[in-house]
C-alpha positions in Angstrom: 203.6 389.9 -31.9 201.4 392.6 -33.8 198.9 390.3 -34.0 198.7 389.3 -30.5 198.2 392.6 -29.0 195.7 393.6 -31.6 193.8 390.5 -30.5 194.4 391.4 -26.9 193.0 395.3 -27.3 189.9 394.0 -29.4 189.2 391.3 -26.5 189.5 394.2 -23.7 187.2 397.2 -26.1 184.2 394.4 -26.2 185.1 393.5 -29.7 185.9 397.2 -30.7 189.1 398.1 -32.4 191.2 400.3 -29.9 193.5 403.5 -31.4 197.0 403.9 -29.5 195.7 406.4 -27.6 193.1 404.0 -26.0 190.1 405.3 -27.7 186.8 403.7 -29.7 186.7 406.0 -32.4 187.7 409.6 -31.6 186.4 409.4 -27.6 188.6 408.2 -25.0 187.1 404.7 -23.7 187.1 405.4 -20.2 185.6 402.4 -19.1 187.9 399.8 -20.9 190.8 402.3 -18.9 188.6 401.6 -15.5 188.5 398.0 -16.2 192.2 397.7 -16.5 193.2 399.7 -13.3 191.1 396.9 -11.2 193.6 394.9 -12.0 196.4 395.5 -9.7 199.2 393.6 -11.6 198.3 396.1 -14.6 201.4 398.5 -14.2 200.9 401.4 -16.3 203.6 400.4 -18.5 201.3 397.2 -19.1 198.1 399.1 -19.4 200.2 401.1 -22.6 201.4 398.1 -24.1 198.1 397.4 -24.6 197.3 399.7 -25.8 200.3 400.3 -27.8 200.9 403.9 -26.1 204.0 404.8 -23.2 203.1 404.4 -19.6 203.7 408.4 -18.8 200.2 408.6 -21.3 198.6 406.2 -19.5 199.5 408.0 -16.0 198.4 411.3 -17.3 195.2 409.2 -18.3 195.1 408.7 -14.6 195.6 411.8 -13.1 193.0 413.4 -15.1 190.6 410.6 -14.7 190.7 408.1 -11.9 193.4 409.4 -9.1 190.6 409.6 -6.5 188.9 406.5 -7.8 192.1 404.4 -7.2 194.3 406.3 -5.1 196.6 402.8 -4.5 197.6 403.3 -7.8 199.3 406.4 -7.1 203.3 405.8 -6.8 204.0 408.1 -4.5 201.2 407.0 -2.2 202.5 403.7 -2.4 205.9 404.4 -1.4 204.4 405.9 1.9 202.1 403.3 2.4 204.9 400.7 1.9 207.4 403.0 4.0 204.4 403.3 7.2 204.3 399.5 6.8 208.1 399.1 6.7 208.1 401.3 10.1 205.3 400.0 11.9 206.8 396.6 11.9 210.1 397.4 12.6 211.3 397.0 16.4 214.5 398.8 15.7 215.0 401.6 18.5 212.5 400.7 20.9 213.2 400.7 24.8 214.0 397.6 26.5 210.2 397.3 28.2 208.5 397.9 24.8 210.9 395.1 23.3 209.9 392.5 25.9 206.1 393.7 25.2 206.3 393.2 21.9 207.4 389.7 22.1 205.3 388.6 24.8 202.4 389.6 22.7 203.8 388.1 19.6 204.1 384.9 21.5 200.6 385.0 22.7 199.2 385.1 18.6 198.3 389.3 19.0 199.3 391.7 16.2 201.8 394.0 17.2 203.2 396.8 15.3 204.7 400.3 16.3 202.9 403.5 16.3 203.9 405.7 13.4 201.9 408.5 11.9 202.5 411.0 9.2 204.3 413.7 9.8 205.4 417.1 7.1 205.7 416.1 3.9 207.3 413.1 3.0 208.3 412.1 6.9 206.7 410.3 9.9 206.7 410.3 13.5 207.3 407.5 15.6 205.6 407.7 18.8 206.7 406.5 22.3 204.1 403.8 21.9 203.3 400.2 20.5 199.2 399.3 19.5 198.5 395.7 19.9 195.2 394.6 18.8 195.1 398.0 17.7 195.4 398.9 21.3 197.8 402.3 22.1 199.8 400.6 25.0 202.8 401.7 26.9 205.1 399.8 29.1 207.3 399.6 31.9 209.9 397.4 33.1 212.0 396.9 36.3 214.7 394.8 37.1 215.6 395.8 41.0 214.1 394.9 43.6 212.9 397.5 46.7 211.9 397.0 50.2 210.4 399.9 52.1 213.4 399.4 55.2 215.8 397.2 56.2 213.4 395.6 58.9 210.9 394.9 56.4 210.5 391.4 54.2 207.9 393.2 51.7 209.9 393.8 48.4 208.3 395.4 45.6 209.5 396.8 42.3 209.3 400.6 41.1 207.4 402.1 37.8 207.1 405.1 36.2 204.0 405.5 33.8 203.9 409.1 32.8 202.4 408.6 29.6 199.5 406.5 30.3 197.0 409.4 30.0 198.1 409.0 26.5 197.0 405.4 25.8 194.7 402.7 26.4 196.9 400.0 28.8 200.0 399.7 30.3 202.1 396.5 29.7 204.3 396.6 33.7 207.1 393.7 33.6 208.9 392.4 36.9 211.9 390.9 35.8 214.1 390.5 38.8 216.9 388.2 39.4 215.7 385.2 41.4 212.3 385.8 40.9 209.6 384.7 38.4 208.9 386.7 35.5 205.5 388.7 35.7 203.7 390.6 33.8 200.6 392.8 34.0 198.3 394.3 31.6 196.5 397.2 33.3 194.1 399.6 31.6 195.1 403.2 31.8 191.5 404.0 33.5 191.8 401.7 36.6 195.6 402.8 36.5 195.2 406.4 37.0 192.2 406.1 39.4 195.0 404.0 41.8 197.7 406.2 41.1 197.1 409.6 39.9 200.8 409.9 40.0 201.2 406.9 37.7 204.6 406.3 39.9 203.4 403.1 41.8 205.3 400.3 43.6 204.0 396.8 42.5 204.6 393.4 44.8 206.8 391.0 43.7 205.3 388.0 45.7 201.8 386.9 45.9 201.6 386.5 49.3 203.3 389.0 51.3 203.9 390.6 54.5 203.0 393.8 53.2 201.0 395.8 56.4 198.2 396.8 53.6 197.0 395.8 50.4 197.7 397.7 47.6 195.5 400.2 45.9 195.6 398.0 42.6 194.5 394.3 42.2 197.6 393.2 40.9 196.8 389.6 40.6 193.4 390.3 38.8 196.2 391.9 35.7 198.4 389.6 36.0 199.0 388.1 32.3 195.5 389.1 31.5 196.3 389.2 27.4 192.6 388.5 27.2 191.8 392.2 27.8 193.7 393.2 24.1 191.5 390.5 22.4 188.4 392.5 23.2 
């Protein structure tokens, strides 16, 4: 076993014996340490085994030497990577019209993930908001139906949006009993322009009694996924 790692620390030092400490001589061989932290299945504890030394030396190698060069190797930076990643992916908590989002993208091939970013210390904030494509996008679903009296056979359904100054497009979802499902993807821009309010009424039925057309070209949105591959 002696004989193997002596073979192993000569191979890595270029033919050079190697001290426990890592070392050609008396001067630490910082290159042959470089070489080794490439290697991301080179823990530190494996990184002193060849070298015959603990893993705390080789971390305090690290922090003196290369923490900026490799900052993935940095534990604690890991954890919060891994945690964000954990997080982002996670559609625990979310409201019922960012759930449906979700999977209607997922279904489609897009990435989805949740919108977390770093908050004091060791915590993070999840925002009200889900990035497909890398897109910030908010959405809104109804399930009732309205009709502007009882005389009249338009029927639309009601959304709020008060958040879409805050992101890039707006994901609205009519899912009404005894209708078809349908979903818009709207970019904030052309949103707000219609609706300054961002409270809007959309049709449920292509063609419709309405007395006017609306102020949005609903059908132009409707399942346009293509606008979050851009």
């Amino acid at each position: 076993m002696r004989k193997q790692r002596h073979q192993q620390r000569v191979a890595l030092s270029d033919g050079h014996p190697v001290d426990s400490a890592g070392t050609k001589g008396s001067r630490l061989d910082l290159g042959l340490y470089e070489e080794l932290f490439k290697r991301p299945n080179m823990t530190f504890s494996a990184i002193g085994r060849v070298f015959g030394c603990t893993g705390e030396n080789v971390r305090t190698i690290y922090q003196r030497h290369f923490a900026e060069k490799f900052p993935e190797r940095n534990g604690r930076d890991r954890r919060r990577r891994h945690r964000l990643e954990e997080m982002g992916a996670s559609k625990e908590g979310l409201f019922p019209a960012h759930l449906a989002a979700w999977k209607m993208a997922e279904g489609r091939g897009l990435s989805v993930r949740r919108l977390v970013t770093n908050g004091r210390g060791d915590t993070f904030w999840v925002g009200p908001f889900i990035l497909i494509e890398g897109w910030r996008c908010d959405a809104s679903l109804c399930t009732r139906r309205f009709t502007p009296s009882d005389r009249s056979r338009a029927q639309y359904t009601y959304h709020d949006a008060r958040r879409a100054d805050e992101c890039d497009f707006i994901i609205v979802i009519q899912r009404v009993r005894r209708y078809p499902q349908r979903v818009f993807i709207v970019p904030s821009r052309q949103l707000r322009a219609a609706y300054p309010s961002f409270r809007f009424y959309v049709p449920l039925m292509d063609v419709t009694p309405y007395r006017k057309p609306s102020r949005l070209n609903w059908k132009g949105y409707e399942s346009a996924w293509h606008l979050l591959r851009a």
